[in-house]
C-alpha positions as a printed Julia matrix, in Angstrom:
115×3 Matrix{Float64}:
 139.86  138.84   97.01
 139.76  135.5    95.62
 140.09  134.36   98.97
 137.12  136.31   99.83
 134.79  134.84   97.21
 135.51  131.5    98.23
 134.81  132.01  101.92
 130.86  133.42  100.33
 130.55  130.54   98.22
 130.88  127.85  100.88
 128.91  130.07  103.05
 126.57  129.63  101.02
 126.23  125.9   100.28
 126.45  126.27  104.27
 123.14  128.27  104.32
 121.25  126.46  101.46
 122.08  123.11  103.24
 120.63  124.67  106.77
 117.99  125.85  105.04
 117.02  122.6   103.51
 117.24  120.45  106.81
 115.22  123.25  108.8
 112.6   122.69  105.86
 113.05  119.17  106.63
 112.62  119.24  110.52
 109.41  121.68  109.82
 107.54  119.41  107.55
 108.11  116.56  110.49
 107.25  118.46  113.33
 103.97  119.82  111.24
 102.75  115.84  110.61
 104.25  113.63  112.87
 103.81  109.96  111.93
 101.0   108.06  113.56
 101.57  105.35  115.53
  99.97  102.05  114.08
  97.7   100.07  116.29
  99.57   96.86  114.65
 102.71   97.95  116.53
 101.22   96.1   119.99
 101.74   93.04  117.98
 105.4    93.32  117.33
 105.75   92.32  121.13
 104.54   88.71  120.66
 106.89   88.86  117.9
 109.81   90.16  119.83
 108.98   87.56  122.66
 108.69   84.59  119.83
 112.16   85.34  118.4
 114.1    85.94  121.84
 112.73   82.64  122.96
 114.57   81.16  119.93
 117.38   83.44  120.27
 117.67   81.85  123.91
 117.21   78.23  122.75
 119.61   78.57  120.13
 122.52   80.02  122.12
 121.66   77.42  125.07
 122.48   74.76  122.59
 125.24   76.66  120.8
 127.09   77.27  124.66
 126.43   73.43  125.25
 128.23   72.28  122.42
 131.68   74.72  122.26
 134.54   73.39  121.96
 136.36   76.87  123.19
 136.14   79.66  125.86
 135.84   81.72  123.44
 132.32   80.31  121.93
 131.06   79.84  125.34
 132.0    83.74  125.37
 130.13   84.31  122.25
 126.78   82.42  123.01
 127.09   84.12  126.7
 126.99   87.65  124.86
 124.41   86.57  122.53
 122.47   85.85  125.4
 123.03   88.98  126.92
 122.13   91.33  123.85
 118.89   88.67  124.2
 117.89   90.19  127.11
 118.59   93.54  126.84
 116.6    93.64  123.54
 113.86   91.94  125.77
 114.02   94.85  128.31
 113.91   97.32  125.68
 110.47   95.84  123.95
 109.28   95.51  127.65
 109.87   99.36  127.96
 107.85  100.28  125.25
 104.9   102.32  126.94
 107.76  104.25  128.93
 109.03  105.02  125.91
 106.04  106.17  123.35
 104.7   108.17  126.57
 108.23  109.85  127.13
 107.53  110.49  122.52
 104.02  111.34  123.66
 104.86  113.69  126.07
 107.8   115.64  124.29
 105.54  115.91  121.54
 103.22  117.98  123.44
 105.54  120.04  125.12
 106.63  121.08  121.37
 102.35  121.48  120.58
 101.8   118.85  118.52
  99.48  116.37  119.67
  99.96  112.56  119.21
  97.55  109.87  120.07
  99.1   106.02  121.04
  96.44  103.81  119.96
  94.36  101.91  123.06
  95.55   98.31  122.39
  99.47   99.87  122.69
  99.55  100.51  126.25
């Protein structure tokens, strides 16, 4: 019995907290968040920092002292680039957001200067 009781309780908490994220993912799907025009921006940015980034590490792999700094700088670089690829990717990847969107109904607009 008292078993029993316990097993409804958490049951329960288990349904109020499903309930609570499904009123959650509602209230997001019914207003999705625009997508600010100052956003195209962010790639100059992006493009200004990796250039220092790349600067940085050049010097930093110049001047070790150790394989394993050289190893360091060498990843920094790396994680550099990749970040690079990813900002380069961004109209792939607010069409593939577009797209999905409007598969689920809900119509988004990507502002002109964007893409």
């Amino acid at each position: 019995m008292l078993f029993e009781e316990g097993l409804n309780m958490r049951w329960n908490k288990v349904k109020g907290v499903v309930g609570v994220l499904f009123l959650i993912a509602e209230t997001v799907v019914a207003s999705p968040p625009p997508i600010p025009s100052w956003v195209g921006g962010l790639v100059s940015v992006a493009a200004a920092l990796a250039w220092l980034m790349m600067v940085l590490l050049g010097i930093k792999w110049i001047v070790a002292d150790s394989a394993n700094e050289r190893a360091e700088a060498k990843k920094g670089m790396i994680y550099v680039v990749l970040g690079l690829l990813v900002v380069a990717s961004k109209c792939t990847i607010l069409n593939l957001y577009k797209d999905t969107a409007s598969k689920a109904g809900i119509t988004i607009t990507i502002p002109s200067g964007l893409c």
